[in-house]
ChimeraX commands (.cxc) that place a marker at each C-alpha (Angstrom):
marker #1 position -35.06,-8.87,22.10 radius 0.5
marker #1 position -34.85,-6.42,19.05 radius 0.5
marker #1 position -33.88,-7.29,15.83 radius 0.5
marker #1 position -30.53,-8.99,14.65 radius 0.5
marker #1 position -28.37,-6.38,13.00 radius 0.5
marker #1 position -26.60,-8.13,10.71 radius 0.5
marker #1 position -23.80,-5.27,10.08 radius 0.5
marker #1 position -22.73,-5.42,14.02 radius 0.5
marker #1 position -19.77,-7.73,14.95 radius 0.5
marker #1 position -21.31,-7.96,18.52 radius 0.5
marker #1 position -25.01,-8.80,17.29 radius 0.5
marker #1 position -23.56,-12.19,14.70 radius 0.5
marker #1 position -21.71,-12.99,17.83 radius 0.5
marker #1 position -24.42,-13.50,20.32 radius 0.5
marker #1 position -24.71,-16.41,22.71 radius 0.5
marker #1 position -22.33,-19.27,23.46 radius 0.5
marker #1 position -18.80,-18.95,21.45 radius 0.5
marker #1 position -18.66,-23.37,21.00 radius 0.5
marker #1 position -21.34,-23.38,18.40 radius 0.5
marker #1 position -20.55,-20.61,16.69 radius 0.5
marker #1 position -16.58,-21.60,16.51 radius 0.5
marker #1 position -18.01,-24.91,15.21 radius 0.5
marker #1 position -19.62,-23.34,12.36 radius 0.5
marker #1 position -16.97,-21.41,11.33 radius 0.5
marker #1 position -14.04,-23.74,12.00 radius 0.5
marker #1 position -12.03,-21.49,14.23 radius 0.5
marker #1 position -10.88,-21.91,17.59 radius 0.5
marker #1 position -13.05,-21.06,20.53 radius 0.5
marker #1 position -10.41,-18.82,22.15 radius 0.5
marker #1 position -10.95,-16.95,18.73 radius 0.5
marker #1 position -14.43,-15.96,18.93 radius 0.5
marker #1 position -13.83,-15.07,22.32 radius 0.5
marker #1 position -11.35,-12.34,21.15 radius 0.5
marker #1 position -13.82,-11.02,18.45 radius 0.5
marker #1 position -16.58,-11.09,21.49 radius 0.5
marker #1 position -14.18,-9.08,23.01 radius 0.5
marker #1 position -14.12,-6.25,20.10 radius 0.5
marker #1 position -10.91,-7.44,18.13 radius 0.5
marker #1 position -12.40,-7.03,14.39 radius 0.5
marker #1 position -13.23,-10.26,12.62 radius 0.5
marker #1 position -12.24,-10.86,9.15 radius 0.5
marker #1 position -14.51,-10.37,6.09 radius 0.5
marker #1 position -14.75,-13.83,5.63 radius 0.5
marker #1 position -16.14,-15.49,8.78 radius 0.5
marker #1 position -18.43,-11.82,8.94 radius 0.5
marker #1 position -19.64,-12.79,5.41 radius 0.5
marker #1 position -20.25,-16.28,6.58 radius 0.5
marker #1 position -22.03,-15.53,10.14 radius 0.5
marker #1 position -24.21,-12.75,8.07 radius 0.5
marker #1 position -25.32,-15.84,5.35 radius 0.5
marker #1 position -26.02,-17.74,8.48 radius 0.5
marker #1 position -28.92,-15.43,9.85 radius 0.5
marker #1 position -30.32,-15.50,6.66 radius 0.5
marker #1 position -28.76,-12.09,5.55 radius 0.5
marker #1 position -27.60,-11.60,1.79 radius 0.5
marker #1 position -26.49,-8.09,1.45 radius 0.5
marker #1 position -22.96,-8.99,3.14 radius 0.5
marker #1 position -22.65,-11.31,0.38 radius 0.5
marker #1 position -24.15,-10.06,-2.86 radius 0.5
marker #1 position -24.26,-6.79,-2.26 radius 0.5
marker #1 position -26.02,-3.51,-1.09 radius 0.5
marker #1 position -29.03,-4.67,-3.94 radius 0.5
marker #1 position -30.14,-7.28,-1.47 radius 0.5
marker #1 position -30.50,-5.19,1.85 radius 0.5
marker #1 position -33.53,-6.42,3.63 radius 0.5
marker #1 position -33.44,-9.89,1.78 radius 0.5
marker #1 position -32.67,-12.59,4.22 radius 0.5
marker #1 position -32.59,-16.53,3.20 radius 0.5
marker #1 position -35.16,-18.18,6.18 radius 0.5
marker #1 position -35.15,-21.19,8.33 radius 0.5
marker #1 position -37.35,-22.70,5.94 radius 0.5
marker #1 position -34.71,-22.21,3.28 radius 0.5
marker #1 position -37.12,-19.64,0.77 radius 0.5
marker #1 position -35.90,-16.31,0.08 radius 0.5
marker #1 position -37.89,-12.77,1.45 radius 0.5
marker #1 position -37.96,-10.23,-0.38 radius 0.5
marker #1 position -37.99,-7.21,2.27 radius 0.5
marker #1 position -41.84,-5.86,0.79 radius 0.5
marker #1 position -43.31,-9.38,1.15 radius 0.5
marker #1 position -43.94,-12.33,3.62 radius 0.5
marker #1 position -44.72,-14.83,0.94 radius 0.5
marker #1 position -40.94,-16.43,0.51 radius 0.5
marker #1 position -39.99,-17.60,-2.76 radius 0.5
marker #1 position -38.91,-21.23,-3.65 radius 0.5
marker #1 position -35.99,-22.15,-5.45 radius 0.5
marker #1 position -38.23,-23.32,-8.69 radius 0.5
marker #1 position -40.32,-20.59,-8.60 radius 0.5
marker #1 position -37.38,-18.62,-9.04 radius 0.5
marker #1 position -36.40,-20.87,-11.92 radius 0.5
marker #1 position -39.78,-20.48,-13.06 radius 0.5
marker #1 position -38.92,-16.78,-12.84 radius 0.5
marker #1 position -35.85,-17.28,-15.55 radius 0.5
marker #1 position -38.41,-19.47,-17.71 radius 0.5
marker #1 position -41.23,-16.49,-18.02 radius 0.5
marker #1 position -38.33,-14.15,-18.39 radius 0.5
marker #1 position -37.50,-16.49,-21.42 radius 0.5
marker #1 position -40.86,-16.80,-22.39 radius 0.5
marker #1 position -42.06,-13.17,-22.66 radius 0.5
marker #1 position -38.75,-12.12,-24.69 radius 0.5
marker #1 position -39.89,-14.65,-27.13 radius 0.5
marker #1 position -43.38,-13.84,-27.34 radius 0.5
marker #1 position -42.19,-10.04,-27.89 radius 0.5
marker #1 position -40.34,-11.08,-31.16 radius 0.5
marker #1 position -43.11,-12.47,-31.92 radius 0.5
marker #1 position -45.05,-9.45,-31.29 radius 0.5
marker #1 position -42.94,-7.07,-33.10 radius 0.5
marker #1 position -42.87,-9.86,-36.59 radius 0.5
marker #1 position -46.60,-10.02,-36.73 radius 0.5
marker #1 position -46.90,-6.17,-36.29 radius 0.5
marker #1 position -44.31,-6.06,-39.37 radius 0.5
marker #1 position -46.11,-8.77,-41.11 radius 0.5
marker #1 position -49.57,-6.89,-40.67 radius 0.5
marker #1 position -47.98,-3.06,-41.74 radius 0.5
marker #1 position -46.81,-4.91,-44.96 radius 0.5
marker #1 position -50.32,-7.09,-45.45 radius 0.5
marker #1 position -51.85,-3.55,-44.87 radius 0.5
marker #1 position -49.39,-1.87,-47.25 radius 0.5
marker #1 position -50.94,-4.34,-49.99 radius 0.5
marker #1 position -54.43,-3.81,-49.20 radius 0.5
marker #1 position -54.47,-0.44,-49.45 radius 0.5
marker #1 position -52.38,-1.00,-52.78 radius 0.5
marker #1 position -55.24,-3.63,-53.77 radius 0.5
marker #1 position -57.67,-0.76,-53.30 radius 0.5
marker #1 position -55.94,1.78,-55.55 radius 0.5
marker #1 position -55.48,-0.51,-58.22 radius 0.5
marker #1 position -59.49,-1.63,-58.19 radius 0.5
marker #1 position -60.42,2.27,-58.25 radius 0.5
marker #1 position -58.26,2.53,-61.07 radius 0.5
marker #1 position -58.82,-0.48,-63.51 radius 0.5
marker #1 position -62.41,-0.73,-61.75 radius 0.5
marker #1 position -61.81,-4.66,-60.80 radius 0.5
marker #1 position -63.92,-5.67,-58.11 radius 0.5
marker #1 position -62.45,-8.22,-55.42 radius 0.5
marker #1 position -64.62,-11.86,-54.96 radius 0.5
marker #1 position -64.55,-12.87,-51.42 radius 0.5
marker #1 position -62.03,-15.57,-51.47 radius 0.5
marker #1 position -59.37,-13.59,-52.10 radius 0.5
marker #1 position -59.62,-13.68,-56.09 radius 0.5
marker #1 position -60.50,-11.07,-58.50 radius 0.5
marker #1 position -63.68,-10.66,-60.87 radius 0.5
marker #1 position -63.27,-8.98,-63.79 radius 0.5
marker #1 position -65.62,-5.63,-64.79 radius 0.5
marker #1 position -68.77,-6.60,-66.10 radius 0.5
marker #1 position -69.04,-5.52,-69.79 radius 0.5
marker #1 position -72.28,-2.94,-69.79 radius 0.5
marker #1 position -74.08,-3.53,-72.98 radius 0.5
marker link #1:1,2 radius 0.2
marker link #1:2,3 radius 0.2
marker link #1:3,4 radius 0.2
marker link #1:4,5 radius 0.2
marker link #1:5,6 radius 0.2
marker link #1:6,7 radius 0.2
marker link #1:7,8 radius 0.2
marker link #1:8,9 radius 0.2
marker link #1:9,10 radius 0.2
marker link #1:10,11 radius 0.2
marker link #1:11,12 radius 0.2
marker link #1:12,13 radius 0.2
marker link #1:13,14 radius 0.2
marker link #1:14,15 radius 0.2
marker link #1:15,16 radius 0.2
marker link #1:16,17 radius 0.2
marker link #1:17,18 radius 0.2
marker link #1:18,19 radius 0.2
marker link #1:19,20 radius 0.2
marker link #1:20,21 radius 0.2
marker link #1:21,22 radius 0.2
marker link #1:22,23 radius 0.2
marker link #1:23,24 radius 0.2
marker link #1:24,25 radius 0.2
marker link #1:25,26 radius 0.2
marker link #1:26,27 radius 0.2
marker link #1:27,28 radius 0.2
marker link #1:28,29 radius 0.2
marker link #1:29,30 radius 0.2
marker link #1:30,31 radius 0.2
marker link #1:31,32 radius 0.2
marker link #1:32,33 radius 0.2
marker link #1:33,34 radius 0.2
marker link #1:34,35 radius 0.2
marker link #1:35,36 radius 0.2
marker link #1:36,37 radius 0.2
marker link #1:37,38 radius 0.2
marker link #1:38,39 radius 0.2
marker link #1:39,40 radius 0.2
marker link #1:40,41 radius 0.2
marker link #1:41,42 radius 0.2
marker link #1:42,43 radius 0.2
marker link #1:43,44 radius 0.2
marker link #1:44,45 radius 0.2
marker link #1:45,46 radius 0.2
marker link #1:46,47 radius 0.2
marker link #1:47,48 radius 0.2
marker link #1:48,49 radius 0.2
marker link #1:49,50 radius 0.2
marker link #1:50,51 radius 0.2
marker link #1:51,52 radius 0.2
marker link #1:52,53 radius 0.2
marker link #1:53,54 radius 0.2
marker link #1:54,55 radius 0.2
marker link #1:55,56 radius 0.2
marker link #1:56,57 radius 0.2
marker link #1:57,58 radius 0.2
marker link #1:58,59 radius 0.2
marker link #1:59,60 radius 0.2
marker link #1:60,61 radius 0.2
marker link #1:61,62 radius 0.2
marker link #1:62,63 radius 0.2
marker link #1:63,64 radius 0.2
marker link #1:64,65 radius 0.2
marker link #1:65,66 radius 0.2
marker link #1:66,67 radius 0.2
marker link #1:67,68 radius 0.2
marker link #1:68,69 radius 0.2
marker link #1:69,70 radius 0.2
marker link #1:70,71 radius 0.2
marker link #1:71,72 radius 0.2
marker link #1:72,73 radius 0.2
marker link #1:73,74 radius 0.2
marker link #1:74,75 radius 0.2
marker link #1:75,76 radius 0.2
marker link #1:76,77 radius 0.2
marker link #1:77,78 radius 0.2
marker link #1:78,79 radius 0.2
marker link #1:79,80 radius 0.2
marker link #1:80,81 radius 0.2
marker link #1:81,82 radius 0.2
marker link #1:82,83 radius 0.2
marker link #1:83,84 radius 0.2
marker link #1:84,85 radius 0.2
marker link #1:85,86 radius 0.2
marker link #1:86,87 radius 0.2
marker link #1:87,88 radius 0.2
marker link #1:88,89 radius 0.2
marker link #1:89,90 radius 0.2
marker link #1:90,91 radius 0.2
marker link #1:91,92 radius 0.2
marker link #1:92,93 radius 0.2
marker link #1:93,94 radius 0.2
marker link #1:94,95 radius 0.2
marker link #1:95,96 radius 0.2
marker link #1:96,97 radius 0.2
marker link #1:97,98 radius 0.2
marker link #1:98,99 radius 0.2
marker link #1:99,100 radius 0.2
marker link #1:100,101 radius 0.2
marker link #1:101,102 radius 0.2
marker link #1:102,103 radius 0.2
marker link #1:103,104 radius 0.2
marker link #1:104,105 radius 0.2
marker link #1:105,106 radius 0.2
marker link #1:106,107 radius 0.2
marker link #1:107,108 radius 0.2
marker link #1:108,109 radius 0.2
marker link #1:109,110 radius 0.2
marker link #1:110,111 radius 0.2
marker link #1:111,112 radius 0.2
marker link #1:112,113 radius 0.2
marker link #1:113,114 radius 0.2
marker link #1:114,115 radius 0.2
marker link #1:115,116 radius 0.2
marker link #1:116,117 radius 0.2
marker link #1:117,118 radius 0.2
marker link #1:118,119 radius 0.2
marker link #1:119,120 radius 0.2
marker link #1:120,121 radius 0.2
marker link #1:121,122 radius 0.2
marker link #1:122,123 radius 0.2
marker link #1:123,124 radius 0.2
marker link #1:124,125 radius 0.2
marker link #1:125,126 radius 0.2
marker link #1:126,127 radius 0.2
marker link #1:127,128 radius 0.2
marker link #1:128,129 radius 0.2
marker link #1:129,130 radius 0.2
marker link #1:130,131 radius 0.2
marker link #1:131,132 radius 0.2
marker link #1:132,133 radius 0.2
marker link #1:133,134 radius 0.2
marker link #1:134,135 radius 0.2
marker link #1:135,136 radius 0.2
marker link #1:136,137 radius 0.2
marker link #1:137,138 radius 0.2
marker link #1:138,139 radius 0.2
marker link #1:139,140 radius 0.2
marker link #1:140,141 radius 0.2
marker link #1:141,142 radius 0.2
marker link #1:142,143 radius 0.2
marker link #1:143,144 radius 0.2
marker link #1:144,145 radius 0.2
marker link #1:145,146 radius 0.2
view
């Protein structure tokens, strides 16, 4: 058998019309119709789509090739690894963290221009007055030459 084709009425209609009247709490006599070409509304087409595991009816054109599976993780089209619903809250948490760390990023780099703004200002004024720096951070005064 190929694969489902989640856009055709005929293919989300496949196989016995009890179970699939069941899950969408119409009549039996209905599904029969839309096995027999009358178009089904968006609705229960939207619904049958989520069913086999198909997002794109749903959401949107973004999430062709997605598809929800038995297991209940979400493929992405590009990968057979499927996602869990906390690592995609885990996703929402990095997303959090690396906007914060970026801040962070872009105050130290601000911080640092101005710390090297006054070190190069520290050097001008020691060429001038002729002060030499100690290395904690203090100043020694010029030696008197006799």
């Amino acid at each position: 058998m190929s694969a489902l084709n989640t856009n055709d009425q005929a293919d989300l209609l496949f196989g016995d019309a009890a179970p699939i009247a069941a899950y969408l709490g119409v009549s039996v006599k209905t599904v029969k119709r839309w096995k027999s070409g009358q178009t089904m509304p968006a609705a229960p087409f939207k619904l049958l789509q989520l069913r086999y595991g198909d997002l794109s009816g749903l959401l949107g054109s973004d999430w062709n090739g997605f598809r929800v599976g038995a297991d209940g993780l979400l493929y992405h089209p590009m990968f057979k690894v499927g996602f869990s619903a906390p690592e995609m809250l885990g996703w929402f948490f990095g997303r959090q963290e690396l906007a914060h760390l970026r801040r962070e990023v872009k105050r130290l780099e601000s911080e640092l221009g101005i710390l090297r703004t006054d070190v190069w200002a520290a050097g001008k004024v020691r060429r001038l007055v002729g002060v030499r720096m100690v290395a904690r951070g203090g100043i020694e005064p010029p030696t008197a030459s006799l």
